[in-house]
Backbone bond lengths (Angstrom), bond angles and torsions (degrees), N, CA, C in turn:
res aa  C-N    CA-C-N  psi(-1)  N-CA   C-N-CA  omega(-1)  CA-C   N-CA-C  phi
1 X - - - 1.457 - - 1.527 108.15 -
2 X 1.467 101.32 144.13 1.911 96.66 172.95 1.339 108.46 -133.13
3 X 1.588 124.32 169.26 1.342 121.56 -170.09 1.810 104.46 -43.25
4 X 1.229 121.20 -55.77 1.256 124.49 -150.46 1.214 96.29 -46.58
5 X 1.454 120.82 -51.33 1.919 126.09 -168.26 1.695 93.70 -70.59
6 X 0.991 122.98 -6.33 1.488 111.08 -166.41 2.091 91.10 -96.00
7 X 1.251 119.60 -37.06 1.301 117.09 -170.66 1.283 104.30 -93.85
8 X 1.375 120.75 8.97 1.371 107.22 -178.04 2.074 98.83 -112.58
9 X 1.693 113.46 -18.20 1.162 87.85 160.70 1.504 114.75 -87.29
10 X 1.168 146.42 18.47 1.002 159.07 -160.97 2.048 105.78 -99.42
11 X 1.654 98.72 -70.54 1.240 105.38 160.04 1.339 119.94 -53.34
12 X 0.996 143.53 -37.20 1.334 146.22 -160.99 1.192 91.76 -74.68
13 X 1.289 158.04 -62.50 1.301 165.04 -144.07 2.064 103.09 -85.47
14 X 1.170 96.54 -39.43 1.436 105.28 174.53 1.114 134.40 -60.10
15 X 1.743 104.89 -38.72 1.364 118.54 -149.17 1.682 111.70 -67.05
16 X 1.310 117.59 -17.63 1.544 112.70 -169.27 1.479 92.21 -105.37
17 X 1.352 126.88 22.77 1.352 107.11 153.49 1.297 127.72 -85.85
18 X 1.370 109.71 164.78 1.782 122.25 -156.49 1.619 100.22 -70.53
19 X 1.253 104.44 -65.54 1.988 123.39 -176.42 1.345 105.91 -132.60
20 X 1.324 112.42 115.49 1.445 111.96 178.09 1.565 113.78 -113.27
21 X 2.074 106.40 36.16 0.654 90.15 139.27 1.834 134.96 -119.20
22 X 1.701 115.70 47.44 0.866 103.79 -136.61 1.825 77.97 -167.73
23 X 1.196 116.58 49.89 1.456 133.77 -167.11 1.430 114.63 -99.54
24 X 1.484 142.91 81.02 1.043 124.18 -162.30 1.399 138.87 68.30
25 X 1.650 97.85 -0.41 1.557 111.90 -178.28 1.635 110.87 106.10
26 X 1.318 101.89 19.53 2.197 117.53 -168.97 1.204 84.73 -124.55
27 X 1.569 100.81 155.97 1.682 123.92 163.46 1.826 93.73 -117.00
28 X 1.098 96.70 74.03 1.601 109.11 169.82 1.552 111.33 -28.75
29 X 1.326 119.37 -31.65 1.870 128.94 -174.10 1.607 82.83 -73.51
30 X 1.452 141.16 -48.35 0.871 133.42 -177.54 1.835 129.29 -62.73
31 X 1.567 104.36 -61.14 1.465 107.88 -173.49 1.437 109.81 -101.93
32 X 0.911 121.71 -0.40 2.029 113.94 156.28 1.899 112.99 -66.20
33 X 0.973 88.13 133.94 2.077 78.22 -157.31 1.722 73.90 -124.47
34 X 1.519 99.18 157.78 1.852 131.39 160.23 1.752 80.76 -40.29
35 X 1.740 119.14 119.32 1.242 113.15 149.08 1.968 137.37 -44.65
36 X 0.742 110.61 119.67 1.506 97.93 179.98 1.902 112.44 -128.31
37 X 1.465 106.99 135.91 1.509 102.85 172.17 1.210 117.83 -73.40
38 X 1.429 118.59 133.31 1.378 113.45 -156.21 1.881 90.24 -158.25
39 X 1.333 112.64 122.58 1.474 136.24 173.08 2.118 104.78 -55.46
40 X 1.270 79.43 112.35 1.919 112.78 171.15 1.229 114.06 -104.59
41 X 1.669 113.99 155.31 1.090 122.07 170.77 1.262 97.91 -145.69
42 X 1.886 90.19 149.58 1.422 114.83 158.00 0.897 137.19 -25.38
43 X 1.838 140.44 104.43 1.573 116.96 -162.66 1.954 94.28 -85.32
44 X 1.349 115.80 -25.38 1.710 98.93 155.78 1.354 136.23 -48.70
45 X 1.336 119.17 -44.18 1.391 140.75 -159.59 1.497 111.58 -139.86
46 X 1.220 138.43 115.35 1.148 136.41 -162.04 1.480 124.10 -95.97
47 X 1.977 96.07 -14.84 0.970 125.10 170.61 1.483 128.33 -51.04
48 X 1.603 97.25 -45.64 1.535 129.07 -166.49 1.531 98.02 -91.13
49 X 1.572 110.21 119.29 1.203 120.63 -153.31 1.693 93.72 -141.13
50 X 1.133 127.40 155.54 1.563 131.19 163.56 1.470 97.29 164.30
51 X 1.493 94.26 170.39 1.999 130.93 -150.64 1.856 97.14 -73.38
52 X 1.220 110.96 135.41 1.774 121.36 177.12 1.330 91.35 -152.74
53 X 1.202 98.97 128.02 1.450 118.33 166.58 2.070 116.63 -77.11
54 X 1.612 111.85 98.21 1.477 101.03 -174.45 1.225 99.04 -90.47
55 X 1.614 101.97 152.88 1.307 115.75 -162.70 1.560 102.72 -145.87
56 X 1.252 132.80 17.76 1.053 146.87 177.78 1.086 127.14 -171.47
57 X 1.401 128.69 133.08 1.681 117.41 171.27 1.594 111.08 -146.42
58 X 1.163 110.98 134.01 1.655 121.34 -178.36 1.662 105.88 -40.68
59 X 1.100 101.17 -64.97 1.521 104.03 -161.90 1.325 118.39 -120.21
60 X 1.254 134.10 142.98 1.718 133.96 -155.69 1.772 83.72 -89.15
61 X 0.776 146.37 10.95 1.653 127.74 163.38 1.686 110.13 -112.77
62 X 1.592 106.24 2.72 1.335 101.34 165.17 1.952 115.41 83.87
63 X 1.002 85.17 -15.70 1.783 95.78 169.33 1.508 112.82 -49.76
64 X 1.376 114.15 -42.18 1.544 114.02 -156.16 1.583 106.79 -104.86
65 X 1.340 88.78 178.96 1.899 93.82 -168.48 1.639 113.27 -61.52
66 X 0.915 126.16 166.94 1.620 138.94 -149.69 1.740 92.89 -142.72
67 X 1.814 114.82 156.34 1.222 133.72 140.24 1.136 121.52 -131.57
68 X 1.479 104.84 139.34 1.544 105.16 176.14 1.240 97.54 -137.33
69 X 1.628 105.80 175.73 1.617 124.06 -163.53 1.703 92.53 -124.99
70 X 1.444 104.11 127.95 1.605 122.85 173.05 1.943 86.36 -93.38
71 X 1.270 88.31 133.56 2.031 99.79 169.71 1.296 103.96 -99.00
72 X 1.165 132.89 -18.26 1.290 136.06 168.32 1.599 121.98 -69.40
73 X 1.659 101.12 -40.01 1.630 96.89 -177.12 2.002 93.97 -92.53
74 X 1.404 113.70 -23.27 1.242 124.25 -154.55 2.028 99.43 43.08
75 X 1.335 74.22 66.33 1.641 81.23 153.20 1.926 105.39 -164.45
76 X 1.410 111.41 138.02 1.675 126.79 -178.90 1.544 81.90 -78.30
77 X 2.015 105.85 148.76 0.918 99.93 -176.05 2.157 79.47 -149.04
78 X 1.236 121.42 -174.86 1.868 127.85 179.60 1.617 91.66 -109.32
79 X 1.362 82.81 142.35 1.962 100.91 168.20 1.544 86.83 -139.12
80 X 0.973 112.28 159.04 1.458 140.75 145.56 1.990 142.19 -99.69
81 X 0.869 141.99 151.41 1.274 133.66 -149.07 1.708 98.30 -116.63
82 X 1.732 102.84 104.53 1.305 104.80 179.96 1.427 130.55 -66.10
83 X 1.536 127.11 170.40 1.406 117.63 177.95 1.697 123.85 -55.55
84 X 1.264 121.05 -16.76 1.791 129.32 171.22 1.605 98.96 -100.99
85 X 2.146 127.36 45.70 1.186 96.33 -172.57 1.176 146.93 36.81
86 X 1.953 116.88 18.88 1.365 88.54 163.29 1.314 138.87 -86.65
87 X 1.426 120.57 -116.50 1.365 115.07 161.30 1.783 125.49 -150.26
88 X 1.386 103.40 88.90 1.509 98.40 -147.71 2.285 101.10 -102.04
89 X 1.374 67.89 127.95 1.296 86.74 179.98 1.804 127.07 -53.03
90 X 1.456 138.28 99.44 0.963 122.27 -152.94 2.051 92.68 -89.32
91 X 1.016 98.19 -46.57 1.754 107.68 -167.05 1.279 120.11 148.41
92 X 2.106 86.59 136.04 1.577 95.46 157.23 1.297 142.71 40.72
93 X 0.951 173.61 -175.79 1.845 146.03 48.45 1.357 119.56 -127.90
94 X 1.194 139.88 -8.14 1.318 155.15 140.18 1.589 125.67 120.21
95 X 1.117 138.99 -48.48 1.362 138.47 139.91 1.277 143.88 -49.52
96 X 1.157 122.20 137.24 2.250 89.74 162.05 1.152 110.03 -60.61
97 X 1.197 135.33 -41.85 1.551 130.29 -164.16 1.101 98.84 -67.39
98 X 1.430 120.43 -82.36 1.632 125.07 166.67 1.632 115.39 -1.38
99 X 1.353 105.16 -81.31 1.219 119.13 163.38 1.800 124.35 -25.56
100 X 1.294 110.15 -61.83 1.595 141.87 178.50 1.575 91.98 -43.86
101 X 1.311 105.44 -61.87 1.719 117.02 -179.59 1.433 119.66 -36.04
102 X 1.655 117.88 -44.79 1.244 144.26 -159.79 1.683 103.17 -57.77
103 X 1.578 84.43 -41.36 2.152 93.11 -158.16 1.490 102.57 -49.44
């Protein structure tokens, strides 16, 4: 899988919305970012680390909650941005919207 297939199920789900910039309280034009694979961790185990594609992030300094898309589960799931910047995986939830809902 590569970003492009990753933003195009992304758009697809979007497209019949009214204002996207104004999604749950998001300017989606804003925090949907170029997907990139980027190393997660376990918010159990910190140890347990592997590849998520983020595809969104609250805030351009990285403070705020994040979504990314597992290609393996093909399901978007929320991480949050730990105190050493990393990137710890909270879980699951299955849509972007779905997901979007979560924050």
């Amino acid at each position: 899988m590569d970003s492009g297939s990753i933003k195009a199920i992304i758009y697809k789900e979007i497209k019949d919305l009214n204002d996207i910039t104004n999604v749950n309280g998001f300017d989606l034009t804003k925090c949907i970012v170029d997907p990139i694979l980027e190393t997660y961790e376990s918010s159990s185990d910190s140890e347990m680390q592997y590849d998520l594609w983020t595809v969104f992030e609250e805030e351009v300094n990285l403070s705020g909650s994040r979504i990314y898309y597992d290609e393996d589960e093909e399901m978007f799931g929320v991480a949050k941005t730990g105190d050493q910047k990393q990137r710890i995986d909270i879980g699951h939830v299955g849509s972007f919207l779905e997901t979007l809902e979560e924050l």
